[in-house]
N, C-alpha and C positions, 0 to 999 in steps of 0.2 A: 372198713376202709372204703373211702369213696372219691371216686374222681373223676374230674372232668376233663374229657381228651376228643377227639375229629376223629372218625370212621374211615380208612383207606383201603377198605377192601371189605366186602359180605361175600362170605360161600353157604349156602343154605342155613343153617340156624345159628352159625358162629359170623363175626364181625370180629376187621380185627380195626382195633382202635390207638393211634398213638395217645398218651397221655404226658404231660410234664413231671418229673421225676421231683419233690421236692427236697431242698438244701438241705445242708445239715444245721443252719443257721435258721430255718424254718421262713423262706422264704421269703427273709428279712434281712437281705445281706447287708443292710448298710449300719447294724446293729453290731456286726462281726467284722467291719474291717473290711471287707470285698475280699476275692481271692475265690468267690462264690461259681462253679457254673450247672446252668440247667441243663438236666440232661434230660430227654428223652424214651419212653419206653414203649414196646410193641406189646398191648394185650390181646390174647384170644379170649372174647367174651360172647355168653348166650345172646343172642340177637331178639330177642323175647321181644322187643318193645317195637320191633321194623324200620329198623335203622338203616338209612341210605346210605351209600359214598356221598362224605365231605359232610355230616350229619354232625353237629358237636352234641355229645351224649353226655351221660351220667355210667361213671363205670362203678358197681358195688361187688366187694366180697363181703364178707360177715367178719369182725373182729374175731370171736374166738376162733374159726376158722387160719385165720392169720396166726394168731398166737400161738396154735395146736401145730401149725408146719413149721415154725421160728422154733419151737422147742423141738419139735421132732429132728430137725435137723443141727441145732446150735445146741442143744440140752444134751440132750438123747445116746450122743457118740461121746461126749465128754463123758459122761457118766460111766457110761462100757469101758473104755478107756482105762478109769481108773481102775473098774471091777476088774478088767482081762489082769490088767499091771498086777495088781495084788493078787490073784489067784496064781498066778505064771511065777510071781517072785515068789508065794509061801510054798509051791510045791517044789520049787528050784529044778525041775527035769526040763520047764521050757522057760528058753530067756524071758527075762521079763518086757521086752522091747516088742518081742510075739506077739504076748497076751495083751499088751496095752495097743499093737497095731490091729490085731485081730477084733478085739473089741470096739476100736475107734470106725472100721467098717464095717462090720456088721450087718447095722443099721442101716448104712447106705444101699446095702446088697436087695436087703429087704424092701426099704421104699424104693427101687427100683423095678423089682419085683411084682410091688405092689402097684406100678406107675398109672395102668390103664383104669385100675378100679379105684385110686386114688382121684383120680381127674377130675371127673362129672365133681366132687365135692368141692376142690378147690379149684372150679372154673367161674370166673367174674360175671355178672352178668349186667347188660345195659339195663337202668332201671327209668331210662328218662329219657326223651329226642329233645332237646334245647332249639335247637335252628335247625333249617332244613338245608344243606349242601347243594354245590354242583357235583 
């Protein structure tokens, strides 16, 4: 993933950067009819490259990185989900609404858990200074 957003704030190695969020019409609204808006997003990214306030940068994470946290979080609980559901309904001592909620968090408990040593991985970092800001 890579994008390009303005610097509004550096604290020692992090920068945080707004970037444009793209459409779901891929930033071709006029292909889909209008109905399109852009919205805005705050990244905290490694400031590697010395990036200033007002600095338009280059923001990168790594696709499979991306892909690995879309399924960890949208794959991952579905899957438990089903597993809790069926284990909870063939032993019949705990409802099955249990097992299937039991299982749909889990996961969440754990990347939670795991939140701080998760970070450094999926932290963006600037790869490029574009212009130089005020």
């Amino acid at each position: 993933m890579r994008k390009t957003g303005k610097v509004i704030s550096v604290d020692n190695n992090f920068a945080s950067v707004v970037i444009v969020r793209s459409t779901s019409c891929g930033e071709n609204c006029a292909t889909c009819g209008g109905g399109c808006e852009m919205t805005q997003k705050t990244v905290v990214a490694n400031n590697t490259a010395g990036a200033n306030v007002g600095d338009m940068v280059t923001v990168e994470l790594s696709d499979k990185s991306v892909l690995l946290a879309a399924f960890l979080v949208y794959v991952v609980p579905m899957i438990l989900m089903i597993i809790g559901y069926a284990a909870a309904d063939s032993n019949g001592t705990i409802p099955a609404w249990a097992g299937a909620a039991a299982g749909f968090f889990l996961p969440f408990l754990v990347l939670f858990s795991l939140d701080k040593k998760l970070a450094k991985r999926y932290t963006a970092n600037i790869t490029k200074v574009w212009g130089r800001g005020q």
